[in-house]
N, C-alpha and C positions, 0 to 999 in steps of 0.2 A: 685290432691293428689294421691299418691301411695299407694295401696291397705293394709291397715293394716295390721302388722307382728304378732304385740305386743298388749297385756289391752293397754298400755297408745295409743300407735295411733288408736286403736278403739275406746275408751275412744274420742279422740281428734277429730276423722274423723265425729263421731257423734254428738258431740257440734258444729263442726265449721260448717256442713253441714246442722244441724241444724237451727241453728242460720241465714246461709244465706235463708234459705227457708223460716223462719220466717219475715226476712227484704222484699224479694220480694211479700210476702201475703199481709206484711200490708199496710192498707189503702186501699184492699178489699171490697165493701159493702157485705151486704147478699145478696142483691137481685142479685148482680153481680156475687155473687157466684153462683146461681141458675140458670143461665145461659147455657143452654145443647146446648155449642159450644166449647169446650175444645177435642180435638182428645181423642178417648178413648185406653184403651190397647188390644183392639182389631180392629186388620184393618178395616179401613171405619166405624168405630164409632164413636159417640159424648158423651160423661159425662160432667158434672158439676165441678166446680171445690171442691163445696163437696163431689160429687161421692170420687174424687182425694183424697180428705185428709181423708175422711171415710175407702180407699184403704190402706192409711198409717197407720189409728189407726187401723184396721184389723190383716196387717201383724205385728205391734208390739204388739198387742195383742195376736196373735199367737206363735207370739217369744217366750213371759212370758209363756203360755202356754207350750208350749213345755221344757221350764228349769225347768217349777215347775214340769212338769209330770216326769221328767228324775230323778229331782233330788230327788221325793218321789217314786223312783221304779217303776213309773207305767208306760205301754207300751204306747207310742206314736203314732199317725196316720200322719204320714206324707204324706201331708202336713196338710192334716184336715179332721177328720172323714169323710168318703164321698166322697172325691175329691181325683184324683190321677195327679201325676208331670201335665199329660199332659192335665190337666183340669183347669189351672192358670186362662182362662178367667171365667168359672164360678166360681167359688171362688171370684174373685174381686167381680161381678157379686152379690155375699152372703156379701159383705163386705158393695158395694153401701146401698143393702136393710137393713142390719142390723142398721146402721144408718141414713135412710132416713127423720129421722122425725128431725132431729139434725139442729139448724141451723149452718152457721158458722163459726160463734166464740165459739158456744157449741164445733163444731168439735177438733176448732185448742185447745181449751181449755182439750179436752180429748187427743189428741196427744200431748199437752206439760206434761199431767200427763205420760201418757204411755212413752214415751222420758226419762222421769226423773225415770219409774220406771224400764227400760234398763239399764240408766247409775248406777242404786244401785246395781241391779245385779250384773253388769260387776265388781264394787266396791268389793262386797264380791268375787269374783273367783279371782284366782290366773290367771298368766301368762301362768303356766304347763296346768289348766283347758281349758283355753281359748285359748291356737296356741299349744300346744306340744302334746296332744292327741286326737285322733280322735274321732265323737262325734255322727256323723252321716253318718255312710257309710265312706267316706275317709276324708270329711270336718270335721274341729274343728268346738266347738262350736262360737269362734271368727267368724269364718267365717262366719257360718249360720248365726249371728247376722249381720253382716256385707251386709250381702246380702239383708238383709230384714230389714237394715235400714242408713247406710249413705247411699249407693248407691241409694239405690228409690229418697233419700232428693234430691239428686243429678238430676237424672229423673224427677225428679216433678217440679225441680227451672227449668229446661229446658222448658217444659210444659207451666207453670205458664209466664215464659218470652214471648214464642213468643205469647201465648194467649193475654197477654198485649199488645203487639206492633200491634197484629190483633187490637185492640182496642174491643175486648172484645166481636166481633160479628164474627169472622170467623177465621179460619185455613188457 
């Protein structure tokens, strides 16, 4: 799929990439989520496959974060208090731990809220809000949403596939 222009193909890129990463999870166990044989996002790492989805509620957690600080005036930390561009691995890193205790159906059960509370978002902004003005440095907000969430879905069905076909013990 071609990198969304528009609300509606962002709109679109997010359900349908959604949706396929939710087809590939299930029928997941927990225990098999708990598993630290999943390549991590850092070279020659291992995570879990809830590290992965804790990774996902993270950055759409951060998304909302970031629209609601914007949209009430107040100044933003990009990408997160603390961490700067070139600090992506520890940040996952905050993401894994922040929900370590979570099992994995809690996880995917907090990403399909965080999911749904994107696509409201996206609902209330216009077209002009979301691709026609810049929002962050040269990026629209479409975009930053875009990056930090069909694209990851997209990264992570990849992930989640060959981890399966390893059968569940190796890379």
């Amino acid at each position: 799929m071609a990198v969304p222009t528009s609300k509606n193909e962002l709109e679109l890129a997010i359900r349908k990439n959604y949706a396929k990463l939710r087809q590939d999870v299930a029928g997941i166990s927990v225990d098999q989520a708990k598993l630290k044989n999943m390549q991590g996002h850092s070279k020659g790492t291992f995570i879990t496959l809830n590290d992965q989805i804790a990774y996902l509620v993270g950055w759409g957690q951060l998304v909302l974060k970031w629209i609601d600080r914007t949209d009430r005036g107040v100044a933003v930390d990009f990408p997160e208090t603390g961490y700067k561009w070139n600090q992506l691995g520890l940040l996952a890193l905050k993401f894994y731990g922040d929900y370590e205790n979570e099992d994995f159906y809690t996880l995917l059960e907090l990403l399909d809220k965080t999911v749904e509370r994107i696509l409201a978002v996206i609902s209330q902004k216009s077209n002009k809000e979301l691709y026609e003005e810049s929002w962050y440095e040269k990026w629209t907000l479409g975009r930053m949403i875009q990056f930090n969430t069909s694209s990851p879905y997209i990264n992570t069905r990849g992930r989640v596939r060959r981890w399966k076909k390893s059968g569940y013990t190796e890379i």
